[in-house]
C-alpha positions in Angstrom: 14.5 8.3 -14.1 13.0 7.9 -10.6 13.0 4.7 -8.8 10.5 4.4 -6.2 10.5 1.4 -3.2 7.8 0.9 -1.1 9.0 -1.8 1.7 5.8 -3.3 2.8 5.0 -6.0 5.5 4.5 -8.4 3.0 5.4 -7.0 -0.5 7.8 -5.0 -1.9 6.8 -2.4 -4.8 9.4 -1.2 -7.0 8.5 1.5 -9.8 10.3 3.7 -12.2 9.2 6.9 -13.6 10.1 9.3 -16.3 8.9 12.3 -15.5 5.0 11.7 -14.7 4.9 8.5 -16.4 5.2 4.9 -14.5 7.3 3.0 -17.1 7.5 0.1 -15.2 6.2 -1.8 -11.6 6.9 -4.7 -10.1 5.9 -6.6 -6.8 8.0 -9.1 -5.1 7.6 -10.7 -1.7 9.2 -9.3 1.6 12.3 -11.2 2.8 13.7 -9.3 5.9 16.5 -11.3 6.2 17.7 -11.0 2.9 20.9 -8.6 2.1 21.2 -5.5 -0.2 23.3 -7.4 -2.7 20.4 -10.7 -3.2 17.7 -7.6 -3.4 20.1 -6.1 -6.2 20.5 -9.3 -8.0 16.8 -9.0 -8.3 16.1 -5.6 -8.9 18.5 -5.8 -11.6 17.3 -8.5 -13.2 14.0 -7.4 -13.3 15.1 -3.6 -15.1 16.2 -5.4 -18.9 13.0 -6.4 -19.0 11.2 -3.5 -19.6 14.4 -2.2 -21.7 16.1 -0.7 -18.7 19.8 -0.2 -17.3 20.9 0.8 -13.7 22.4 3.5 -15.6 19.0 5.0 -16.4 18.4 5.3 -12.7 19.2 9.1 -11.3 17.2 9.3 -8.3 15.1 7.1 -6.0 13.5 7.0 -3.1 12.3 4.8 -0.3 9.3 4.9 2.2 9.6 1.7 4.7 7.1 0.3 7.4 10.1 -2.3 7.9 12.9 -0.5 9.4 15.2 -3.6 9.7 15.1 -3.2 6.1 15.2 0.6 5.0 19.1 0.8 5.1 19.6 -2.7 3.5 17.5 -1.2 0.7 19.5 2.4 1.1 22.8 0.1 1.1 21.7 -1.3 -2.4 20.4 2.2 -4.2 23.6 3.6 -2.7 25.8 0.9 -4.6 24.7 -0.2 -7.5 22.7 2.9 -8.8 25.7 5.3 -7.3 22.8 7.6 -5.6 21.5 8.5 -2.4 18.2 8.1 -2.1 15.7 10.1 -0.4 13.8 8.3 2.5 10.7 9.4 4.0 10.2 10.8 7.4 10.3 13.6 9.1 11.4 16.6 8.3 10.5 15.2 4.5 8.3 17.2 2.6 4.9 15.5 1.3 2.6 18.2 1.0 0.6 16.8 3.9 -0.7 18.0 7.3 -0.8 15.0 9.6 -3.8 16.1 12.0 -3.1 13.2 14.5 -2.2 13.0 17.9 1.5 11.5 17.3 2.4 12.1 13.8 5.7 10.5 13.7 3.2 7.3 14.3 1.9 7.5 10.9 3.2 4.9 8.4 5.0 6.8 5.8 2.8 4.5 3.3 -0.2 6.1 4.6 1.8 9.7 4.2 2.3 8.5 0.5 -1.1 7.4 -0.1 -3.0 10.9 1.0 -0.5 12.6 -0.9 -1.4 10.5 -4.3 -4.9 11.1 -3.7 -5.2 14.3 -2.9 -3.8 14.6 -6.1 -5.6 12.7 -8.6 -8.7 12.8 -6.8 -9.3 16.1 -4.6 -10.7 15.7 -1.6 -12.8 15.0 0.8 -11.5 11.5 0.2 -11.4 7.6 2.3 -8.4 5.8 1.5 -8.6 2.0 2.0 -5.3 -0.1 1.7 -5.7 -3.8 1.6 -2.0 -5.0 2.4 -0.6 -6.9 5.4 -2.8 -4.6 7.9 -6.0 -3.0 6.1 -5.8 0.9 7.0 -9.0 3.2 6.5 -7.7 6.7 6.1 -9.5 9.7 6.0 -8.3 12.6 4.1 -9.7 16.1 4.3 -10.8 18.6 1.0 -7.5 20.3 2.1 -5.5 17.3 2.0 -4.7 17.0 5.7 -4.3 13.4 6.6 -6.4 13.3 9.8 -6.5 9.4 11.2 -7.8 6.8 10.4 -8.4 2.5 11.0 -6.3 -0.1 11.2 -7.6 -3.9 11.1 -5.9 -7.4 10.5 -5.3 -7.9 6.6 -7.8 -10.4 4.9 -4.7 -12.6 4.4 -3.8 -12.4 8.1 -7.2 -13.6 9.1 -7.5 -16.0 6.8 -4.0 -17.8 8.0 -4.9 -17.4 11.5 -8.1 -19.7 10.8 -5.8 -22.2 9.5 -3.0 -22.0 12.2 -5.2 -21.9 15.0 -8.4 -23.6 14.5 -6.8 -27.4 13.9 -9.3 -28.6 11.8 -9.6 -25.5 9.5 -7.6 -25.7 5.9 -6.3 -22.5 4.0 -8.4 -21.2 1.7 -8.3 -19.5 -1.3 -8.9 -15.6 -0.8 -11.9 -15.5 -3.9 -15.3 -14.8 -3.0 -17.9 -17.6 -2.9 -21.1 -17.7 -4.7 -23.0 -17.5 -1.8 -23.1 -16.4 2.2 -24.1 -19.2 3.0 -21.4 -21.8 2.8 -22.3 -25.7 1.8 -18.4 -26.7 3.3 -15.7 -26.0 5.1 -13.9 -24.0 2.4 -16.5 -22.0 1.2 -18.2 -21.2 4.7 -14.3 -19.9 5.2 -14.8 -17.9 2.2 -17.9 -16.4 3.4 -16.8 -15.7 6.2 -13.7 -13.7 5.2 -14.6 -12.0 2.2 -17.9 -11.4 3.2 -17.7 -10.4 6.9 -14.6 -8.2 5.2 -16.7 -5.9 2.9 -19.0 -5.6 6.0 -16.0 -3.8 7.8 -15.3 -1.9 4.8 -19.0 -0.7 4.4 -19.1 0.1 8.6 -16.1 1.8 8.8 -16.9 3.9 5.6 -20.4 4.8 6.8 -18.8 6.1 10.0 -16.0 7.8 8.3 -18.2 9.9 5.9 -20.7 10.9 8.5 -17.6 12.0 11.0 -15.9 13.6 7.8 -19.4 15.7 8.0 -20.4 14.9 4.2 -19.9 12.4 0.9 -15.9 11.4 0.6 -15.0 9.6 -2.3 -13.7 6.1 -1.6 -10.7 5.1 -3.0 -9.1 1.4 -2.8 -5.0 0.6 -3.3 -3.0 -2.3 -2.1 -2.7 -6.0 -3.4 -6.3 -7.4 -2.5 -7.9 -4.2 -3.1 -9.8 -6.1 -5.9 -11.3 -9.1 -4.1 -13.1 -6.3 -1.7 -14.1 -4.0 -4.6 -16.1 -6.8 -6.7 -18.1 -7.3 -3.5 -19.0 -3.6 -2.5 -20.5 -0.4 -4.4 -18.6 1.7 -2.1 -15.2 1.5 -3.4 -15.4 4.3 -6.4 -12.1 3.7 -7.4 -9.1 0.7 -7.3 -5.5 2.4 -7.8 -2.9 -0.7 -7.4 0.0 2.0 -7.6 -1.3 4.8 -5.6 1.7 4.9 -3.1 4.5 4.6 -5.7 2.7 7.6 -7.5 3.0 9.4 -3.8 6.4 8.7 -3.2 6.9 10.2 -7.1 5.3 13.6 -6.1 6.8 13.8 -2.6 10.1 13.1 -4.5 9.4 16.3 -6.9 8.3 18.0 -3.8 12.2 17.6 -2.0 14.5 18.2 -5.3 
């Protein structure tokens, strides 16, 4: 079995696969400070529960936008699964053509994600990820990743609000039942979830007319639902889309 890690920002994603099938997920919050053996006692702890062993484990690999962290979590796959793991970077194959300026710049998530989506859905295609930093990636018919935008997460805004207007509370990231807001809270809410699908909606009109025609929209990432509800752009929600990438880029490299 394959175990895939994607260090996020904010989250960590582990996944296992058997061949093309996910048999189990889990999200757990970044800690950068923790060490490979507290991120084992956790991994480990979480495997039994879905009727799994360390010694079903025979591969894995890692993308990371947290280097600090990517050879705490190579030390751990290295010693208690007895493997080395692949990481991605260059000289990887992903079955991508990065079509930017600097492509070492590119986030090896982002790599991960154009790969999944090429795959499931063809292409042209708009890839929205809603995580620590909200990325709006466009992907050609061919699959070459060519760019994209990058904004503050919804939760990074939100906290800001709170830590720097002094009088401002933290809210609840759920959409109110109306724009306009009747307090504090749910003008907050407005404000946020609203003014986010805007973005969304902007930068997808601007991507599709650049992208010279109709690219299908598709939303990953852990508040990839709260923007979906609120916009008929997003055509599809896939919570797993970069551990399905990092699966494929693995079969790509074996």
């Amino acid at each position: 079995m394959l175990l895939a890690i994607d260090i996020g920002n904010t989250n960590l994603a582990f996944g296992i696969f058997e061949g093309e099938e996910m048999r189990a997920t889990w999200s757990v919050a970044t800690e950068i400070h923790k060490m490979a053996d507290e991120y084992a006692v956790l991994l480990l702890n979480l495997l039994p529960h879905q009727g799994l062993s360390a010694g079903d484990i025979d591969h894995a690999i890692i993308c990371s936008v947290v280097p600090p962290l990517e050879p705490v979590f190579e030390e751990l796959v290295q010693r208690y699964f007895g493997i080395s793991p692949l990481i991605v970077g260059p000289g990887v194959k992903t079955g991508v053509r990065i079509c930017t300026d600097n492509p070492r710049e590119v986030g090896a998530d982002r790599v991960a994600n154009a790969a999944a989506a090429h795959h499931l859905y063809g292409g042209p295609l708009i890839i929205i990820d809603f995580g620590t930093a909200t990325t709006v990636d466009a992907v050609s018919k061919e699959g070459d990743y060519l760019g994209g935008a990058i904004a503050p997460g919804i939760g990074i805004a939100a906290e800001a609000l709170f830590e720097r207007a002094a009088k401002l509370p933290r809210i609840e990231l759920v959409a109110p039942e109306c724009a306009i807001g009747r307090n504090t809270v749910t003008s907050m809410q407005s404000g946020v979830i609203f003014g986010y699908t805007g973005l969304i909606e902007s930068l997808v009109t601007r991507i599709r007319r650049e992208l010279g025609g109709k690219a299908r929209v598709i939303a990953t990432g852990g508040l990839a639902h709260i923007i979906a509800k609120e916009t008929g752009v997003v055509e599809e929600v896939n919570p797993h889309l970069t551990l399905v990438g990092l699966r494929l880029i693995h079969e790509m490299n074996r």
